[in-house]
Backbone as ProteinMPNN parsed JSONL, in Angstrom:
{"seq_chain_A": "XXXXXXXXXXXXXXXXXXXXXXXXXXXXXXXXXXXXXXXXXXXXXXXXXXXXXXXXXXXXXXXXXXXXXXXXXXX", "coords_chain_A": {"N_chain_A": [[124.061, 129.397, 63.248], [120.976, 130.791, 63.762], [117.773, 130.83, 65.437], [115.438, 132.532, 65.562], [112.099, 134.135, 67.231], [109.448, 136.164, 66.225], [106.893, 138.289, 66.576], [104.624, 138.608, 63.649], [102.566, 140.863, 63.839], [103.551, 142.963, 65.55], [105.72, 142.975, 65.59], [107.579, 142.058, 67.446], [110.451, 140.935, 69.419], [110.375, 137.691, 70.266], [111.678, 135.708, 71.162], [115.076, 133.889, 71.052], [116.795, 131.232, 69.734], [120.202, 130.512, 70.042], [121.687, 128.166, 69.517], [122.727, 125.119, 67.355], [120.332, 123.839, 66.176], [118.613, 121.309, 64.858], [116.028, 120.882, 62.29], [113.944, 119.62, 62.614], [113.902, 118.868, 65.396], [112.693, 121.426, 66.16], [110.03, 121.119, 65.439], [109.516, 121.746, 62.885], [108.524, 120.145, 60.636], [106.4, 119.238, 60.88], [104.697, 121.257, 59.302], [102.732, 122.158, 56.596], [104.489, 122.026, 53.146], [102.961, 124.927, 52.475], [102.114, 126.474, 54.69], [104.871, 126.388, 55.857], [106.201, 128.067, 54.249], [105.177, 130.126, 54.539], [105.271, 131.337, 57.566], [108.126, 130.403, 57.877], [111.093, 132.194, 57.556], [114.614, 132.336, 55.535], [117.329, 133.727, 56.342], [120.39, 135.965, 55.36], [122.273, 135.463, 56.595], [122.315, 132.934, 57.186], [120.445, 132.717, 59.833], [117.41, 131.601, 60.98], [114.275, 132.511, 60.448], [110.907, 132.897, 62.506], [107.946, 133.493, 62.501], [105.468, 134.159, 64.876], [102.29, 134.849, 66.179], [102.374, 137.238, 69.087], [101.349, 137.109, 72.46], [100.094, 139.347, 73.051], [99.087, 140.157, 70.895], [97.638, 138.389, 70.328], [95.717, 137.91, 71.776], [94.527, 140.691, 71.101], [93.361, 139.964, 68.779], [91.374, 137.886, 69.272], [89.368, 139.569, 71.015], [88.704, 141.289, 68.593], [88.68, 140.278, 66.122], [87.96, 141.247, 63.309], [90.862, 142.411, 63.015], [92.499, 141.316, 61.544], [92.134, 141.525, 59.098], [93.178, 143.622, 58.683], [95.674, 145.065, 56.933], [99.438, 144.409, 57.263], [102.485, 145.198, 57.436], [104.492, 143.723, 58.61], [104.689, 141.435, 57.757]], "CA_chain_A": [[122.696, 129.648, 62.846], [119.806, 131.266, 65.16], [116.354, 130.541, 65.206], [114.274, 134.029, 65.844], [111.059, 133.639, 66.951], [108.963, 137.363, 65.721], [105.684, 138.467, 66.104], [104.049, 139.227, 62.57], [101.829, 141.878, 63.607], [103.559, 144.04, 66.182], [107.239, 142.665, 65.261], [108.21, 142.121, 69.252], [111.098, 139.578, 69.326], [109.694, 136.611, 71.404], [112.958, 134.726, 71.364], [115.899, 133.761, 69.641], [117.537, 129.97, 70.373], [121.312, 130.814, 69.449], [122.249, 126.725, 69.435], [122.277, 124.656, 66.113], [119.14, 122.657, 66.443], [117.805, 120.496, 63.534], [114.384, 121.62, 62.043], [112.875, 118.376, 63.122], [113.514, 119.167, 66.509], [111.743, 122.752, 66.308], [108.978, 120.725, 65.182], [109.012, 122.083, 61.833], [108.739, 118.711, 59.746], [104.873, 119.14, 60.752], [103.978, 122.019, 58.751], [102.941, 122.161, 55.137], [105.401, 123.755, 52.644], [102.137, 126.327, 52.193], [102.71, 126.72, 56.094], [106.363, 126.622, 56.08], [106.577, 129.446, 52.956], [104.419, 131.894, 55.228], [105.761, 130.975, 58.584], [109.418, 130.468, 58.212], [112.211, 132.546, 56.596], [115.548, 132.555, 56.073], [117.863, 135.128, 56.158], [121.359, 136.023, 54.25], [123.459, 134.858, 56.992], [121.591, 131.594, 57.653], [119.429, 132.432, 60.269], [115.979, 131.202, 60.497], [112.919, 133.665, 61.205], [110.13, 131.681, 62.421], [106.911, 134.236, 62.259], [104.413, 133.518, 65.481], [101.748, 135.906, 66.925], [102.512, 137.086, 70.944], [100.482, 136.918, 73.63], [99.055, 140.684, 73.5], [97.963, 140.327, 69.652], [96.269, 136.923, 69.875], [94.186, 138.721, 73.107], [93.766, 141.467, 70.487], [92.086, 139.164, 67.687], [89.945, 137.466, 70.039], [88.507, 140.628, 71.287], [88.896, 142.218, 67.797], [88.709, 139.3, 64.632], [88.82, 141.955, 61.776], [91.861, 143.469, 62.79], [93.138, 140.433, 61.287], [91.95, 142.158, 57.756], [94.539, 144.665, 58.374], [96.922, 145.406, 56.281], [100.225, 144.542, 58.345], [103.614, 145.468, 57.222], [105.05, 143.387, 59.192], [104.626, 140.026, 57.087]], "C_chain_A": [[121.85, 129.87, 64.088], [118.571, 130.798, 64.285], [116.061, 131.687, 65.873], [112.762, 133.848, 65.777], [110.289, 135.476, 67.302], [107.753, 137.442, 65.587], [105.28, 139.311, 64.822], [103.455, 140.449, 62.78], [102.523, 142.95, 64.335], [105.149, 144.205, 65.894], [108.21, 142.748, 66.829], [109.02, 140.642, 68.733], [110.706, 139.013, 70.659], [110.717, 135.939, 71.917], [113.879, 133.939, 70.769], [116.58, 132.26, 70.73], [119.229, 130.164, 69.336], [122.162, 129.206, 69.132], [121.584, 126.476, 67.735], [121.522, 123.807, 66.162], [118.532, 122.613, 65.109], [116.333, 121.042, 63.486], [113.371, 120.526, 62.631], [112.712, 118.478, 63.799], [112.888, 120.785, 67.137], [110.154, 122.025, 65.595], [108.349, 121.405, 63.832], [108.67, 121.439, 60.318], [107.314, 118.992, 59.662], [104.269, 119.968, 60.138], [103.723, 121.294, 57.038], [104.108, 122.887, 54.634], [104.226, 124.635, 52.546], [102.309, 126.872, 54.124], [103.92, 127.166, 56.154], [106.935, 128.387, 55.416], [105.787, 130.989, 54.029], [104.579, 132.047, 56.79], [107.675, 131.476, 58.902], [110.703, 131.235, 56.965], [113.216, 132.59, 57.019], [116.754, 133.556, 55.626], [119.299, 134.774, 55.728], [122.441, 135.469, 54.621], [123.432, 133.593, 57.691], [121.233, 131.428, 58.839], [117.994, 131.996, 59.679], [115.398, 132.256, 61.483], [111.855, 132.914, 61.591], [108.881, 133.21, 62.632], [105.481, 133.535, 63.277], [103.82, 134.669, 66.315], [101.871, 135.493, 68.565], [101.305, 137.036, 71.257], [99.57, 137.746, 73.322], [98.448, 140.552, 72.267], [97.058, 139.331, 69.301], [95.207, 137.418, 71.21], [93.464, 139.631, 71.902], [92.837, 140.782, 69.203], [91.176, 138.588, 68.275], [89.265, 138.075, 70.292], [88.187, 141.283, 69.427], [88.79, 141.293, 66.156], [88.651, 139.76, 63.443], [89.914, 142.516, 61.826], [92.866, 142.283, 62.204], [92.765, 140.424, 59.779], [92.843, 142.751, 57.431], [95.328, 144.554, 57.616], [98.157, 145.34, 57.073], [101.67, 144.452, 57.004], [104.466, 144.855, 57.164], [105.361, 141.874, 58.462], [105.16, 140.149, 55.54]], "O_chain_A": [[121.978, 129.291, 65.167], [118.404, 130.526, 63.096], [116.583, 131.761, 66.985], [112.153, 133.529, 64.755], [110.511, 136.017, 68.386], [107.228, 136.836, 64.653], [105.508, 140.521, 64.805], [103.738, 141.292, 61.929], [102.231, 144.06, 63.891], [105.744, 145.282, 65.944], [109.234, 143.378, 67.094], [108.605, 139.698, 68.061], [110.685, 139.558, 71.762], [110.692, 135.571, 73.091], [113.458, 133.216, 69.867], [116.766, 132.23, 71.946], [119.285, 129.956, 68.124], [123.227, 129.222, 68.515], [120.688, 127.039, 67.105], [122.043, 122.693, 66.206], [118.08, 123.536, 64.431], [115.667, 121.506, 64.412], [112.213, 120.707, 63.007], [111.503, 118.405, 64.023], [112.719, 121.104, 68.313], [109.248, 122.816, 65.333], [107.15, 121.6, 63.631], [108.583, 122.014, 59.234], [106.83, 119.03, 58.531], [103.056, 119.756, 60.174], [104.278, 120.34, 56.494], [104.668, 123.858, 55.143], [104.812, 125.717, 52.518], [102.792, 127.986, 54.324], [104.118, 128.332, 56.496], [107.618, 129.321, 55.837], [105.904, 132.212, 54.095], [103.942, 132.977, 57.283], [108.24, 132.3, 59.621], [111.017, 130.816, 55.851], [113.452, 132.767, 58.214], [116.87, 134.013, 54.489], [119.615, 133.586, 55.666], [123.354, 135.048, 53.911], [124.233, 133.206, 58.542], [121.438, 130.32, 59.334], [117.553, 131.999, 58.53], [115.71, 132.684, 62.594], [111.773, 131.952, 60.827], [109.548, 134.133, 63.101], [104.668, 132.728, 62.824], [104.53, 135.377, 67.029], [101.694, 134.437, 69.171], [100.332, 136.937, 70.509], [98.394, 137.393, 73.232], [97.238, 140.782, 72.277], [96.148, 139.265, 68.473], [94.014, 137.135, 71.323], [92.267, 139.524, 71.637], [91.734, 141.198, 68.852], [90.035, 138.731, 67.836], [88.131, 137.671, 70.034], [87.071, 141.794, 69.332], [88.857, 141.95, 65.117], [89.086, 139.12, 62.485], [90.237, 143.194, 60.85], [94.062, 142.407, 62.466], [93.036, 139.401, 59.15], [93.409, 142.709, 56.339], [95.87, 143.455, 57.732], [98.188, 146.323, 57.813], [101.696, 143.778, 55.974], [105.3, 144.907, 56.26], [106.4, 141.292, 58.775], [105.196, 139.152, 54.819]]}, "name": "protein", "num_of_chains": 1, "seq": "XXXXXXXXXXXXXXXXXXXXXXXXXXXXXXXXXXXXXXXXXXXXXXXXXXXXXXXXXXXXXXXXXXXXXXXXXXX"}
């Protein structure tokens, strides 16, 4: 199992941890399930997707806070 970590809006892979690490220790015990359900998916061959905006698109919402109206594809 991988953990993939994917930006929602531009879909740049950020980084994938190829080891079997428990969800507790990705610190994913702390979400809500309404968090978890729009955050984390998992895929057919039991990876996990984890869904976190990069660097360049959280610059671009700060400068930009409706482009976070958009319509994105990517989610």
């Amino acid at each position: 199992m991988a953990v993939k970590y994917v930006c929602p809006r531009c879909g740049m892979a950020l980084g994938t941890i190829e080891a079997d690490v428990p969800e507790w220790r990705l610190g994913f015990h702390f979400l809500t399930p309404e968090e978890r359900a729009s955050i984390i998916t998992y895929e057919s061959n039991g990876d996990v997707c984890v869904r976190v905006i990069c660097e360049y698109c959280q610059e671009a919402v700060l400068r930009q806070p409706e482009w976070l109206l958009m319509h994105n594809h990517l989610q």
